[in-house]
C-alpha positions in Angstrom: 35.2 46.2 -25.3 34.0 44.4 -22.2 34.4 45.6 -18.5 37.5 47.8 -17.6 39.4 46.5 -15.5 41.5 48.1 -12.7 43.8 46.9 -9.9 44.9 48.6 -6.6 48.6 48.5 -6.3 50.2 49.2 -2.5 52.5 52.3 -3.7 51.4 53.5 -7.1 47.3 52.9 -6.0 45.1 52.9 -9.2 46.1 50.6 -12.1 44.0 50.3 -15.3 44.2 47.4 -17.7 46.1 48.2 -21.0 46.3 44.3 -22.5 46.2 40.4 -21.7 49.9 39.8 -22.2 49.1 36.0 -22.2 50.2 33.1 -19.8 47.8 34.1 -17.8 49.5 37.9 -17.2 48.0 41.8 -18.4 49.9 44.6 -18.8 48.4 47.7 -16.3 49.4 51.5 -16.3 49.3 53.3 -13.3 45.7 55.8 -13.7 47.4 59.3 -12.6 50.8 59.1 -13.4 50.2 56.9 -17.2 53.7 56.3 -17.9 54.6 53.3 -15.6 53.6 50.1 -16.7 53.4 46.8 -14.9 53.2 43.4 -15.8 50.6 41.8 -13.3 49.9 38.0 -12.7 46.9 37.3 -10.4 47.7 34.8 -8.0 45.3 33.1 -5.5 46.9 35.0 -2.6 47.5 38.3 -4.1 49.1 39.5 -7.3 52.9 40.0 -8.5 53.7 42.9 -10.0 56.5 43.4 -12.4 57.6 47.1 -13.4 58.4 47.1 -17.5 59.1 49.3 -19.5 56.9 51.6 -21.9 58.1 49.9 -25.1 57.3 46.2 -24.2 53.8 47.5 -22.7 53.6 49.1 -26.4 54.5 45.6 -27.8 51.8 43.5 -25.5 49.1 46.3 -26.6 50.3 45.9 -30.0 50.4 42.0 -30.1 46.8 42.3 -28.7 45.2 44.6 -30.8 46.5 42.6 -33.8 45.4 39.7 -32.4 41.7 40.9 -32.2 41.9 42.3 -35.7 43.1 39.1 -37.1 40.2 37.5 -35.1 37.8 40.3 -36.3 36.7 40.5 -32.8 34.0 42.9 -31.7 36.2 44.4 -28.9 38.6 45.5 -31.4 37.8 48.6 -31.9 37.7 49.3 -27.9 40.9 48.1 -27.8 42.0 50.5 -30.6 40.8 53.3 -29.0 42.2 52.3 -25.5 45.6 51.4 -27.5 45.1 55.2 -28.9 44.6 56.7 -25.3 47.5 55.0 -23.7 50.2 55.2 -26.3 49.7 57.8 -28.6 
């Protein structure tokens, strides 16, 4: 898998990169607390932060991962594990 990713959020601080959810947006989980998701679109002035919910972050991940697999793409399996780490 290629670079992790992270974002600093102004309440919840650390955010790590779960998935591109597409359009443009990725799914993050909060570092510490790994239960709240967010759905994050990087803007030129900032980023918008959306709070969802565990199972549609599940779904992005999922939608991802089979995406990759499909693709046979070498990050796959870094995805998998990440997938593994978050959500199981």
């Amino acid at each position: 898998m290629g670079v992790e990713r992270y974002l600093n959020h102004p309440t919840f601080g650390m955010l790590y990169l779960v998935a591109p959810a597409g359009d443009g947006r990725d799914v993050y989980a909060t570092l510490y607390a790994q239960r709240m998701f967010f759905l994050v679109t990087l803007q030129p002035r900032g980023a918008q932060f959306e709070v969802i919910p565990y199972q549609d972050a599940r779904h992005y991940a999922e939608l991802h991962l089979s995406r990759c697999r499909r693709d046979r793409s070498p990050e796959a399996e870094g995805w998998q594990q990440l997938f593994a780490q978050t959500f199981i």
